[in-house]
C-alpha positions in Angstrom: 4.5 -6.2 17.2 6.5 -4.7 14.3 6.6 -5.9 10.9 9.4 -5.2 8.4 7.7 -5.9 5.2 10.6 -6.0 2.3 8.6 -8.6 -0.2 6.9 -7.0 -3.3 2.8 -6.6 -3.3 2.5 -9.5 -5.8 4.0 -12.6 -4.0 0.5 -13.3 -2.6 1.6 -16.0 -0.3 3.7 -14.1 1.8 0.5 -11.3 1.7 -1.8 -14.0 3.3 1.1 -14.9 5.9 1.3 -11.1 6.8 -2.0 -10.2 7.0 -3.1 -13.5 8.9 -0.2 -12.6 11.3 -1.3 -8.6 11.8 -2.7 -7.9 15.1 -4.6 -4.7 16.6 -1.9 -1.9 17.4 1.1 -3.8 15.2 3.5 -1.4 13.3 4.2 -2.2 9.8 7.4 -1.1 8.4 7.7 -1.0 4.2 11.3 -1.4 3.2 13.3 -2.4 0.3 10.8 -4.0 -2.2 8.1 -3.8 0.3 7.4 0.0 -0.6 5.8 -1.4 -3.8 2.7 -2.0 -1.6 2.2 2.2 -1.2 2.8 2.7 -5.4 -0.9 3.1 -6.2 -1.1 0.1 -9.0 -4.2 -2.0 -9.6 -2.2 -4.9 -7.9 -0.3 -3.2 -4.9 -3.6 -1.6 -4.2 -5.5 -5.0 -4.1 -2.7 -6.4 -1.7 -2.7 -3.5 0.8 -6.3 -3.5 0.9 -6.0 -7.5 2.1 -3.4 -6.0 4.9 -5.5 -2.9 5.8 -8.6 -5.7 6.3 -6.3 -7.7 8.7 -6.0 -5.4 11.9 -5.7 -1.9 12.8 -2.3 -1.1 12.2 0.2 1.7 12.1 1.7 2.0 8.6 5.1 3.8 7.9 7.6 3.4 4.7 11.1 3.8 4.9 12.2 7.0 3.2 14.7 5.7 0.6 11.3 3.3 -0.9 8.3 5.8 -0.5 7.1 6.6 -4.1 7.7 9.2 -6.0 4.0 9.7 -7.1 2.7 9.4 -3.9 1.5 6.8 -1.0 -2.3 5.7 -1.4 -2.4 5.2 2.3 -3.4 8.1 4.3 -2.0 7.2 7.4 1.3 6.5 6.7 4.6 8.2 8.0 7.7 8.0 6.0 10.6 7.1 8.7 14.9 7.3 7.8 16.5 3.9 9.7 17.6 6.4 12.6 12.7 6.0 13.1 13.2 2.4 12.6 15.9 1.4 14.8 13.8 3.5 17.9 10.9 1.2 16.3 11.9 -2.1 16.9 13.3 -0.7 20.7 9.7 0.4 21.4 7.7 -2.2 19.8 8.7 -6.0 20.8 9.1 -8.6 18.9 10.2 -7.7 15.8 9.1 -9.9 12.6 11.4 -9.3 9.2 9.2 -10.7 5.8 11.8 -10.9 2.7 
């Protein structure tokens, strides 16, 4: 499954919904305010490490929200749209978290 994650790090209720739906091979996509998760803070750190204990997942960020000081993530791959669009035709369904 693919997960479009555009909520910020600190609104821990949809966190708990997220990482209670994340499932072995899921892709998670950080857009919008969801790229505050890969900023390296005390906080966004705390909430990716509640995602990363969820299921083993694939991370990647849209390119317009990956921080400027660097991800914190090792695996993650920073996609345009033109990555995300041939992600949700590849990976079915496709669940959007604002």
């Amino acid at each position: 499954m693919l997960h479009l994650v555009a909520f910020p790090p600190w609104n821990t209720a949809r966190c708990d919904a997220l990482a209670a739906a994340l499932a072995d091979g899921d892709h998670v996509v950080f857009i919008e305010q969801g790229g505050v998760f890969l900023d390296g803070t005390p906080g966004s750190r705390a909430a990716l490490a509640l995602l990363q204990g969820a299921a083993e997942v694939v991370w990647h960020v849209e390119s317009s929200v990956a921080p400027s000081g660097g991800m914190q993530v090792g695996d993650v791959v920073v996609v345009d749209w033109s990555g995300i669009v041939g992600l949700t035709e590849a990976h079915t369904p496709c669940l959007s978290w604002y």
